[in-house]
N, C-alpha and C positions, 0 to 999 in steps of 0.2 A: 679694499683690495679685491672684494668677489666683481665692486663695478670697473675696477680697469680689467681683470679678466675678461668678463664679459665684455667689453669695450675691443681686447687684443684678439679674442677669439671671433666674435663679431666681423671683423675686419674682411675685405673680400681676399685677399691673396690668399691669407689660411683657410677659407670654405674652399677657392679653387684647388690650393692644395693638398685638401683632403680628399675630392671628388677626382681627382687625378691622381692618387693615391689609390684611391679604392678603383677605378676603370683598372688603374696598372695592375694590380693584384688580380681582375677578373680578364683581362688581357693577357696575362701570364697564362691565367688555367683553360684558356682557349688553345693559345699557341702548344700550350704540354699535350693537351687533349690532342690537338692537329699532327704532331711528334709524332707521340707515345701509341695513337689509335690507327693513324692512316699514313702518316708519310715512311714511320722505320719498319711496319711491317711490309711495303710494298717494296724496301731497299732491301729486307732481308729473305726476301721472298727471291726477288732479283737477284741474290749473292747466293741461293739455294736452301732456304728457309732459314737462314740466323735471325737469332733472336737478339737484339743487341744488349737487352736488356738484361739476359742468362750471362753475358761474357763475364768472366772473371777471372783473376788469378789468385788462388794460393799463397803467400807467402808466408803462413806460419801451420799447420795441422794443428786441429781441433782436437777433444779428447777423445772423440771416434776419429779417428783416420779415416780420409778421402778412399775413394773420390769421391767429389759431392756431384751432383748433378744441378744443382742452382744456389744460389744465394742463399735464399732463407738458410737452406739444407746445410749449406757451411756456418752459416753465422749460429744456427742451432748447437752443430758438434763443437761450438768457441772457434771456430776457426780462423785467422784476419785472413782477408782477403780487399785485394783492388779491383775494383769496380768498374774495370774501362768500359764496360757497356750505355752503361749509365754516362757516364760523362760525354762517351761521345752523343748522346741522346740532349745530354743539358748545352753541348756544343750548335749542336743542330736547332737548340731553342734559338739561342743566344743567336744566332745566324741569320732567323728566319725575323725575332724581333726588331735588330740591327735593322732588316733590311724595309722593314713594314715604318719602322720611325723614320728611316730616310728618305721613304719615297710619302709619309705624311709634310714631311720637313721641304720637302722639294714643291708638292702640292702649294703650300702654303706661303712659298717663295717666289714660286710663280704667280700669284694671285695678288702680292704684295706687291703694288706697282711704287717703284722711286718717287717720291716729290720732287716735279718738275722745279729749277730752282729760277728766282723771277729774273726775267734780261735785266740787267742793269749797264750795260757797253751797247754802243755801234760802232761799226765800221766807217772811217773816215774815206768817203768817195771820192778825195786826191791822191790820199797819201796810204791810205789802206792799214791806219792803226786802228787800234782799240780805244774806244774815248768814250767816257759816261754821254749815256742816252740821250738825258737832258741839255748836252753842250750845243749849243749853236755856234762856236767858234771854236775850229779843232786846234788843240794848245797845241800840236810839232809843227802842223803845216801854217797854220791862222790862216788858212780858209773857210771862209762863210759858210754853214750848215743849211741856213734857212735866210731864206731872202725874207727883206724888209729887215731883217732885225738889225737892230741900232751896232752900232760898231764902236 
């Protein structure tokens, strides 16, 4: 049992899927870090210093009654609150990773050239069908392809 393990784990599809596993998990804390550090303070800087990340709402008081002035501060007093700051921050993730896989996925499509598929027809120069390559007598018209050849 421990040698078919070692045999399934071994395999290359499960190493690539684990090294693209672990890139995606460090690809994640790039993109949050890109968010969370430089793109929503510059949005909320532009909106007149919101902080996206302080938005919240209320919807139950804590056992100190509001107002709170940030998250922690409610979830300390037991407060529930909705977090729409945050989500639109995990929105903006989500947005920004969509759009970095699509244009890796397009890269890589474009570099992906078709396999040419091999001729196997020519064009019949009487009658202008389609007829395999190697016919020296075209079957609609039976006209001669190539001279000399036996008839």
């Amino acid at each position: 049992m421990i040698k078919d393990f070692k045999a399934f784990i071994s395999r290359g599809n499960i190493v690539d899927l684990a090294v693209g596993f672990i890139l995606g998990v460090a690809f994640a804390a790039i993109v949050n870090s890109l968010v969370n550090d430089i793109i929503m303070p510059a949005v909320g800087l532009a909106l007149g210093g919101v902080d996206f990340n302080s938005l919240f709402a209320v919807i139950k008081q804590g056992a100190t009654p509001g107002p709170y002035h940030t998250v922690a501060e409610a979830h300390t007093a037991g407060a529930v609150t909705i977090n729409y700051g945050t989500f639109i921050n995990t929105i903006i993730v989500f947005i920004i990773v969509a759009f970095v896989l699509f244009m890796i996925i397009r890269a890589y499509m474009r570099m992906k050239k078709p396999a040419e598929a091999a001729v196997t027809t020519k064009e019949c120069p009487f009658c202008f069908t389609q007829i395999p390559i190697a016919a020296v007598r075209c079957p609609n018209c039976t006209s001669m392809l190539v001279e000399g050849a036996k008839e």
